[in-house]
N, C-alpha and C positions, 0 to 999 in steps of 0.2 A: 731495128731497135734504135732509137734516137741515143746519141751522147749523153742527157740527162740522163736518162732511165739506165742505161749499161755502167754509167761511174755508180749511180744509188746502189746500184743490184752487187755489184761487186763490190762496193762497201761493206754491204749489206752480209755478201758473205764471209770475208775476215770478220766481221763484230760476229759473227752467229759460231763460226769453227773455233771462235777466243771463246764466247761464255760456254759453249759446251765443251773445252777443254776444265775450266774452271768447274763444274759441277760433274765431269767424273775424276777429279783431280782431290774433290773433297771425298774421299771414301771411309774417314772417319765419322762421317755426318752427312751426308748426302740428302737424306731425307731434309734437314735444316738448308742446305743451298736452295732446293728445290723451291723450298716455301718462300724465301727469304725475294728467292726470283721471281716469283707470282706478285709477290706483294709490293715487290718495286713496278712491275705493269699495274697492280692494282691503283698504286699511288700516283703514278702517275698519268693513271687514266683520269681518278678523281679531279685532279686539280686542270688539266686539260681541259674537262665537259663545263668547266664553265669560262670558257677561254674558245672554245669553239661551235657552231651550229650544231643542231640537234638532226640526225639524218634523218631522210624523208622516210614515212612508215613503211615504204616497198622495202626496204631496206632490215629493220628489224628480223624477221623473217631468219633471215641470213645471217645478221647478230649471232642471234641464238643458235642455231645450228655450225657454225664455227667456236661457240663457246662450249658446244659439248665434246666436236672433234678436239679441241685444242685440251679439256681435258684428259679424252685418250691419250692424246699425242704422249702431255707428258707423263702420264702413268708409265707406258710404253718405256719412253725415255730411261726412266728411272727403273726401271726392272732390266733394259737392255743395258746399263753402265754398273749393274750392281756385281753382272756376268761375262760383261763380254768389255775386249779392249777397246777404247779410242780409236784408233787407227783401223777395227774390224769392223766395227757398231757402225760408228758417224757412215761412212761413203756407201754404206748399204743401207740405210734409212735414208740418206739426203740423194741415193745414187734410184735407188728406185721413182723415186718421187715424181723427176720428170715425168717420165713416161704415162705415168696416171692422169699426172697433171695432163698432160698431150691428150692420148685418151679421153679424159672428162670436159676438156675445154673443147674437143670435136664435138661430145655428143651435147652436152649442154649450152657450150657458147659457140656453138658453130664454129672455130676455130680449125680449117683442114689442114694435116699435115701432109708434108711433103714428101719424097722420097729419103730427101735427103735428110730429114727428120725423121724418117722411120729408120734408116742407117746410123742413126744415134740412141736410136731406140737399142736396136741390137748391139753396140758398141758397151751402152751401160749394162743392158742384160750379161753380158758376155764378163764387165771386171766386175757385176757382183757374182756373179758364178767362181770368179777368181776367188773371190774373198770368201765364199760361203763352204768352199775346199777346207778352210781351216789347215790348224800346223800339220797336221800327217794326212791330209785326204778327206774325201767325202765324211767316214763315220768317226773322227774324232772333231769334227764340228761341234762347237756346243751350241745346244739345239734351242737352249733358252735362250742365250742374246740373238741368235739368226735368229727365229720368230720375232721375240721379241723387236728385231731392228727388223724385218717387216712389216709389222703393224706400227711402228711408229711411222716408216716410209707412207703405210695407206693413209695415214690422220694426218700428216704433211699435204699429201696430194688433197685429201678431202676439204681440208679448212683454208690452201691455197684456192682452189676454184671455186669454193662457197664465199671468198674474203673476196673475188677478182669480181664475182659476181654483183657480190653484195654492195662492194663501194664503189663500184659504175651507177647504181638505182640509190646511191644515197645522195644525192645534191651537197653532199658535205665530208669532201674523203678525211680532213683531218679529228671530225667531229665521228664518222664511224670508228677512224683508231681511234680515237679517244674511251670509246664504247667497247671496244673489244679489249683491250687494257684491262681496263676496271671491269669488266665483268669475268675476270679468270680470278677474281679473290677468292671465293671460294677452294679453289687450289692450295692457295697459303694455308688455310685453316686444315686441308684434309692433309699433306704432308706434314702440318705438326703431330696432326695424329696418329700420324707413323713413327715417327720420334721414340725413341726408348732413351729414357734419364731427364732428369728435371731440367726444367731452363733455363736455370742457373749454371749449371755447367755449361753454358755455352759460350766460349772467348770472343769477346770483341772484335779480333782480327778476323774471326770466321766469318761474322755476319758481314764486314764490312768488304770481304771477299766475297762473297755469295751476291749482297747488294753492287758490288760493281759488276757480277755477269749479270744479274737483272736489268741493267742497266743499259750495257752493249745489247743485250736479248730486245730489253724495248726499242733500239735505237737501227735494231737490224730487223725489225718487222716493220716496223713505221716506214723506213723507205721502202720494203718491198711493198706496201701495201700502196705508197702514192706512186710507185712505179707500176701500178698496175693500172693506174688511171691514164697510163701514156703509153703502153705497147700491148704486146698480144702475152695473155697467161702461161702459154708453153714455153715463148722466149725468158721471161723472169726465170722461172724455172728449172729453167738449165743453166744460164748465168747464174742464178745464185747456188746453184750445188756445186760450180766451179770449185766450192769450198772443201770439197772434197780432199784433194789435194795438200792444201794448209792444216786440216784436221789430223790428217796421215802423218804427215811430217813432225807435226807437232806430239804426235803419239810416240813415233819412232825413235823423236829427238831425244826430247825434255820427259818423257816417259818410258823408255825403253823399251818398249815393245818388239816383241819378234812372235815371228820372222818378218824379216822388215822389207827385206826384198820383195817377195810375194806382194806385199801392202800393198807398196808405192807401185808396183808395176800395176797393180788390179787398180789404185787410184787413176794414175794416170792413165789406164783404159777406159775409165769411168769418166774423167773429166773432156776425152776425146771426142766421146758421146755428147757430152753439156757441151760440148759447144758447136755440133753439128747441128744441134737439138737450135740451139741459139744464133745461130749462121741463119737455120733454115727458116727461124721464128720470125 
């Protein structure tokens, strides 16, 4: 992985482990961050598309089918932080990920992995296995945020290798994010409609907290997406769930979450992974 592409990705993942602290952090309105976030990619996709090239039509294709994963994703998201903690959810959604990713970029973009990439494969399997234990063992897991932060993990891997795909065949990577942006508005409008209480009741400080994780969120996909134009999709990958870790912490910290040991140990086995995963990329 070149220098460029390793500082974006790691950028990439403090701005992503910061807005998704801020949207399970709103748990009086969660559904309003949600929307609030869509609609800052939306708006910033809008003014973008006429500021950048229109990708070439191989590329739409792939648009679309990342704009339907990308809605899973956040559904996912949002049912996973409504149940389960920060520090549980995030490293088992962004901790799976790799792996798929790895997975899907051998069979679809030929990308073969290594040994030493399949020994990060197991590393990560191994600290969400830690994680998926929960506080007293296997069966006091709760089974909604684990699934739930599975299926966010799949719509991660999914619209990462349909995105790494897609804006390799578009002649215009800043002109695909631009399009992939703005076409998750739709999002905005269906989490208002989850909203219980008028919209009036909603304080200014919220939107404007909500509007600045939309913000990092656009600003933490944009780089991974032009860093995918510069190395291989398993390496992104696993550099950006690095974030794992800053998630955890930030859960442990500024939210207090317990058991906290278990966490940061299962993060830090997870992160071990992302980066043998990213050695090997």
């Amino acid at each position: 992985m070149s220098n460029a592409a390793l500082v974006m990705v790691l950028a990439a993942a403090v701005l992503h482990a910061s807005w998704n602290a801020i949207v399970k952090a709103a748990a009086n309105d969660r559904a309003l961050t949600m929307a609030v976030v869509a609609l800052a990619h939306a708006l910033v996709g809008v003014v973008a598309i006429f500021f950048t090239p229109t990708p070439a039509p191989a590329a739409w294709p792939f648009l679309f089918g990342s704009s339907l994963a990308h809605y899973s994703y956040f559904s996912f998201l949002f049912i996973s932080y409504r149940y389960g903690d920060l520090s549980h959810v995030y490293p088992i959604a962004r901790g799976v990920a790799p792996m798929l990713v790895a997975i899907g970029a051998l069979i679809f973009a030929g990308e073969m992995l290594t040994p030493m990439a399949w020994g990060g494969v197991v590393a990560v399997s191994l600290g969400i296995g830690l994680l998926a234990i929960g506080r007293n063992g296997a069966g006091a897991a709760n089974r909604a945020a684990l699934l739930s932060a599975l299926a966010t993990g799949v719509m991660i891997a999914t619209y990462s290798v349909v995105d790494g795909m897609g804006i390799r065949r578009s002649d215009a990577p800043f002109g695909y994010i631009a399009w992939i942006l703005l076409l998750q508005l739709p999002l905005a409008f269906g989490f208002l409609a989850l909203r219980r209480g008028p919209i009036s009741t909603v304080s200014r400080r919220a939107v404007m907290i909500a509007l600045g994780g939309g913000l990092l969120s656009v600003l933490a996909y944009g780089l991974v997406l032009y860093a995918a134009t510069l190395t291989t999709l398993g390496a992104i990958s696993a550099v950006r769930e690095s974030s794992v870790i800053i998630a955890a912490l930030i859960g442990v910290v500024l939210f207090g979450e317990r058991p906290w040991g278990r966490r940061i140990i299962a993060a830090m086995v997870v992160a071990s992974g992302v980066i043998l995963l990213a050695v090997a990329g």
